[in-house]
N, C-alpha and C positions, 0 to 999 in steps of 0.2 A: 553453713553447717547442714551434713544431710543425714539422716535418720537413716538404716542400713536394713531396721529389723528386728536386730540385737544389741547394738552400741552405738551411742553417738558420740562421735570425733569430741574428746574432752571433756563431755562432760557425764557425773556417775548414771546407775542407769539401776541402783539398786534399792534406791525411796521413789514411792511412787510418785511422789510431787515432782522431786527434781528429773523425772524423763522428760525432755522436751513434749513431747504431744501430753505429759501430763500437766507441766504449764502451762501447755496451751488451752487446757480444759481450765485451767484456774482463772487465766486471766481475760478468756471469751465465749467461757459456756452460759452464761447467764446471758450475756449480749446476741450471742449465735440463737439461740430460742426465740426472742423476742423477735428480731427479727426475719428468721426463716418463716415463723409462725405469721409475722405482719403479712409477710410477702405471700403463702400460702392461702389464707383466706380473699384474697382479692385472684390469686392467677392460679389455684388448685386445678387439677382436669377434671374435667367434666367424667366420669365414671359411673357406669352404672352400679357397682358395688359397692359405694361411697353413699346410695342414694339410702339405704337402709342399714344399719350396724347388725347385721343378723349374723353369727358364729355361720351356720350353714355357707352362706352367701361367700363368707370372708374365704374359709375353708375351702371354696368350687373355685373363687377365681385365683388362689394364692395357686393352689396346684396345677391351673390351667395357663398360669403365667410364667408358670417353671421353662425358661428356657424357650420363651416363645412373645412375640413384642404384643402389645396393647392391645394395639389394631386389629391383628387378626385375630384374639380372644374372644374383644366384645361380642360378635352375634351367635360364636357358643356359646357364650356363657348364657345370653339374650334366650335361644333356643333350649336350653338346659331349664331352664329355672321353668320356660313356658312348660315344658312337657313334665318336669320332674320339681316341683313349687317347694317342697319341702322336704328335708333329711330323710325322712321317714319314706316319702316317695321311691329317692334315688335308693336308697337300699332296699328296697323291695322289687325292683326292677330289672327284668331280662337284661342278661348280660351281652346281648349281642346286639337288643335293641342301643344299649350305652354306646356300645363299640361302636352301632352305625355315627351317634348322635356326636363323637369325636372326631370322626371319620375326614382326614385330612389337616388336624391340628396336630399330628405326629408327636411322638415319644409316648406309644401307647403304655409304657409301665404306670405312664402318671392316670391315666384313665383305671387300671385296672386298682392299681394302690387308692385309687377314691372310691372305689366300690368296695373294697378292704375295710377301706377307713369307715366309712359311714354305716357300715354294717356291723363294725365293732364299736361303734358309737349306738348304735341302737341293743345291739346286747348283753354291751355290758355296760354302759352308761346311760340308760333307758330314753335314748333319743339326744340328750342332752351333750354338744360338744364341751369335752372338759377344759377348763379353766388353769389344771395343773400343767406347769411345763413337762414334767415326769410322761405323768395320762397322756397328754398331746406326742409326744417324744415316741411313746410306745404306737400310734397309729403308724398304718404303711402310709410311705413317703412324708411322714413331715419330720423335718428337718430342723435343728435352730433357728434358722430366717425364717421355715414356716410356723414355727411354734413360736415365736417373737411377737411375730405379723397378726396371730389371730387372735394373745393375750393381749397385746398391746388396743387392734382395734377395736375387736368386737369383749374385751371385756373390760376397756379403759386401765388394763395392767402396767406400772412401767418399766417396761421389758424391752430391749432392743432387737431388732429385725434389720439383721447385717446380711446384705447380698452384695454382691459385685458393684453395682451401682455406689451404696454407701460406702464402700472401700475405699471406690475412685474420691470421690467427695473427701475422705476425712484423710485420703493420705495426701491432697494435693492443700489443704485446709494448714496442716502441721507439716507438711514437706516432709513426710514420711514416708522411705519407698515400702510402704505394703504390697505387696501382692494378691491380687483378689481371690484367688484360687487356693490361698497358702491357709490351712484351718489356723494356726497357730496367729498369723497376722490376722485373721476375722474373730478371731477370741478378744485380741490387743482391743479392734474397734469395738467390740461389743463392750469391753470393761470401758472406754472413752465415751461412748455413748451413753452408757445407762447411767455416767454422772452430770450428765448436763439434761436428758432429758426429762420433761415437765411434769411432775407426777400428775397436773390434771389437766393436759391433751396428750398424753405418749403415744396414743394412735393417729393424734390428727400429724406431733413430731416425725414419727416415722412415716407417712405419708408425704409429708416435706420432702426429707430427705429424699424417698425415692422421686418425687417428679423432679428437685433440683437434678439429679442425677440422670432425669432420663430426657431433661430437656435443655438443662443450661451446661451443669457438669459435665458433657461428653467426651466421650475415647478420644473421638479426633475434634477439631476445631472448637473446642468449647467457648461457649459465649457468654466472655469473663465481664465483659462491659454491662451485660444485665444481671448481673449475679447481686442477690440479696444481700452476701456474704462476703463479697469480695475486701472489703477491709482490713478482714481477719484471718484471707487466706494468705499463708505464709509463701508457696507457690507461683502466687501472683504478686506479692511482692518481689519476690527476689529474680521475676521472671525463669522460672522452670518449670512452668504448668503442665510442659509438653514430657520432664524428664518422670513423672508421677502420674497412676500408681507404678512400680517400677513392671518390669517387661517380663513374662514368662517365656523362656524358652517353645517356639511351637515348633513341633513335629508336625508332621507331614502325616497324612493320611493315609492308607493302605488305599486303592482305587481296585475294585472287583468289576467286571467285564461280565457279564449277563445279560443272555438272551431270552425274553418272555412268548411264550407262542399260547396265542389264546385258539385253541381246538375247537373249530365246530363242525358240526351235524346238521345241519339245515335250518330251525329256525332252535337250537339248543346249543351249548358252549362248556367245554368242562373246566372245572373248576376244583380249588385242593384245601381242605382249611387246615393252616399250620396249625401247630400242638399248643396245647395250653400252655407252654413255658417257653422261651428263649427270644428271640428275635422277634418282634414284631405278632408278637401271641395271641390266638385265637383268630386272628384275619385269614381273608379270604382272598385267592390268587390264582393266578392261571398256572399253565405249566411252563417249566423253565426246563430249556431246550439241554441243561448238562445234565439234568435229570431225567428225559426224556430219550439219551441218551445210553443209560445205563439200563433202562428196563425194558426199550424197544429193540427188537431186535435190525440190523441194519441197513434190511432193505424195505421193512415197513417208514423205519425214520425220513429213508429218503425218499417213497413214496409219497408222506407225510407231506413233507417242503417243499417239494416237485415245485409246485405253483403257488407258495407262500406268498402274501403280501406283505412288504418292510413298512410299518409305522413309524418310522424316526428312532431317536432314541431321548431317551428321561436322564437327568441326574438328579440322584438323590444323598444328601447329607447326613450320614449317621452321624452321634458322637466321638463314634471310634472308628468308622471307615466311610468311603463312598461308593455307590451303586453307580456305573454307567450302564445301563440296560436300553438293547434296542428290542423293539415289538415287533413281533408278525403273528398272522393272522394266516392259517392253515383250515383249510378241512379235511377232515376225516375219513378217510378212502374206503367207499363202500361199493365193492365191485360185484354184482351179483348178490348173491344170497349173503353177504357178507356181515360181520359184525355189528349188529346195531348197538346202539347207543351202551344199553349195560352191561354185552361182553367186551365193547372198547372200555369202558370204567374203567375191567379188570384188567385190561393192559397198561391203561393210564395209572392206576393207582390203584391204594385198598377202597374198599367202599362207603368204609365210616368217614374217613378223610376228605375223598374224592366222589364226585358227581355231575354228571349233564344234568345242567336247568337249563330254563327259560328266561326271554326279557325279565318276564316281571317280578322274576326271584331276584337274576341277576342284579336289578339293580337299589335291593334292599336289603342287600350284604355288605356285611364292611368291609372294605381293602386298604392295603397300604396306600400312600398318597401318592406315589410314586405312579401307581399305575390306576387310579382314578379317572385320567383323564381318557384313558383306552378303554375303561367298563364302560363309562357314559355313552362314549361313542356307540360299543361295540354294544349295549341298549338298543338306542335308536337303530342300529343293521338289522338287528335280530326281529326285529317288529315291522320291520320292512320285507323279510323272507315270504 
């Protein structure tokens, strides 16, 4: 018998008890705790934000794990805390210094929304992270699973903190095809969760669940032979582990074709910082050659490229589309008395936006990750001029 979502084959779906996964909460949520929690205490991961229960702490790494794996969090989050130790800190600090200090963990809205957050935590909740799911709920970027995650650990609330991980877990647990992504199925688990979990661990519960989920429960090959829980997964019983959570339809990505040409001048490079809002906000980036394009006129361009250098090319993964971008590396044709540096700006760009630096600007600016690895480089050339 398989759970669809909205109806199970036969049986009613309109008392709470009698839904299947709500049986299933009757007859193995007292047993599913005890044990998760046995197994957590001896095999939990080692995290550095587990070592202190501090709101601040909970708060930097829940937002810093939004859609990005463990591993490459921990020595942000390690460099965050050195440079910026306490709330009070992080919202009192340059915004461009933050942008460097993210600089390559990508999806910068979540960087800007914790400069939001902790700044409207300090003015209007006088430093103190709120407790309220309401209060938490009104900060930028947190979410349910974030407001769950920081009630549950850092104020021992018990509150469920439903992300994609617990999804997979509690749909393949009750052989329910949830879908991770569906709000209306992440509601279902949060009502399944909040009555089985322990009112005094619901943070160390929900920590459970995410490592089962990010280290036994997996998408692909899950490894049911060490699972704590396996007894009482329905899934693994009736062998369909692989047909749960159920499958979202994936579209295909838009692919954009972009050319990067990083302009120099002898031992300076220009550079353009996007607008405070949309794509990739407030970074810093070279010039891109469709843009270069429309403001150059067409035999400065092709002077421009005459004897470009091709750097390879980058792919980069947005949410909603992909960057194939190839690099080169141009100087800036100064024939005779020609345009130095700040009447080329004016051809490159406006002047608040755009500007020739130096190494040692250049490489304490934030950019996208995409093209990181061509500043560093193009660092070290520039210091060599």
């Amino acid at each position: 018998m398989m759970y669809d979502g909205t109806k199970w084959d036969g049986v009613p779906n309109s008392a709470e008890g009698s839904t299947p996964y709500g049986e299933w909460a009757l007859r193995h949520g007292g047993e599913l705790s005890v044990l998760l929690l046995s197994w957590f205490d001896h095999s939990a991961r080692n995290l550095p934000w587990r070592l202190v229960r501090d709101p601040y702490r909970v708060l930097l790494s829940e937002l810093m794990l939004q859609q990005t794996q463990v591993a490459t969090v921990i020595p942000y989050y390690e460099r965050f805390l050195a440079q910026w130790p306490t709330l009070q800190d992080l919202a009192g600090a340059d915004d461009q210094a933050v942008l460097k200090a993210w600089e390559g963990l990508g999806y910068y809205s979540r960087v800007r929304n914790l400069l939001a957050a902790v700044r409207v935590v300090v003015e209007v909740h006088d430093g103190d992270v709120p407790s309220g799911e309401k209060a938490l709920l009104h900060l930028k970027g947190i979410g349910e699973y974030t407001a769950g995650a920081i009630r549950s650990i850092a104020f021992g609330l018990p509150t469920a903190a439903v992300d994609g991980n617990v999804v997979r877990v509690f749909s393949r647990l009750t052989a329910t095809a949830w879908q991770p992504a569906d709000p209306s199925h992440r509601r279902q688990v949060r009502a399944l969760v909040e009555k089985i979990i322990p009112p005094d661990r619901p943070g160390d519960f929900n920590e459970a669940l995410m490592d089962l989920g990010a280290t036994l429960c997996l998408p692909q090959n899950p490894a049911c032979a060490d699972c704590p829980v396996q007894t009482m997964c329905q899934a693994f019983a009736t062998k369909t582990v692989a047909h749960f959570p159920a499958k979202k339809p994936v579209r295909a990505k838009p692919v954009e074709q972009r050319t990067c040409c990083m302009i120099t001048q002898g031992n300076l490079v220009h550079v353009n910082r996007r607008p405070d809002k949309g794509l990739l906000a407030g970074l810093y980036e070279f010039d891109w050659l469709e843009d270069l394009s429309a403001r150059l006129p067409g035999d400065l361009l092709t002077t421009l490229l005459a004897k470009q250098k091709k750097l390879g090319q980058r792919r980069h993964v947005f949410t909603h589309k992909i960057w194939l971008v190839d690099g080169v590396r141009a100087e800036w044709p100064t024939p005779g008395a020609a345009e130095g540096p700040d009447q080329a700006g004016s051809s490159l760009g406006q002047a608040e936006s755009s500007r020739w630096i130096a190494a040692e600007e250049l490489k304490i600016l934030p950019f996208p990750k995409v093209l990181v690895q061509w500043r560093d480089d193009l660092v070290v050339a520039l210091t060599q001029v």
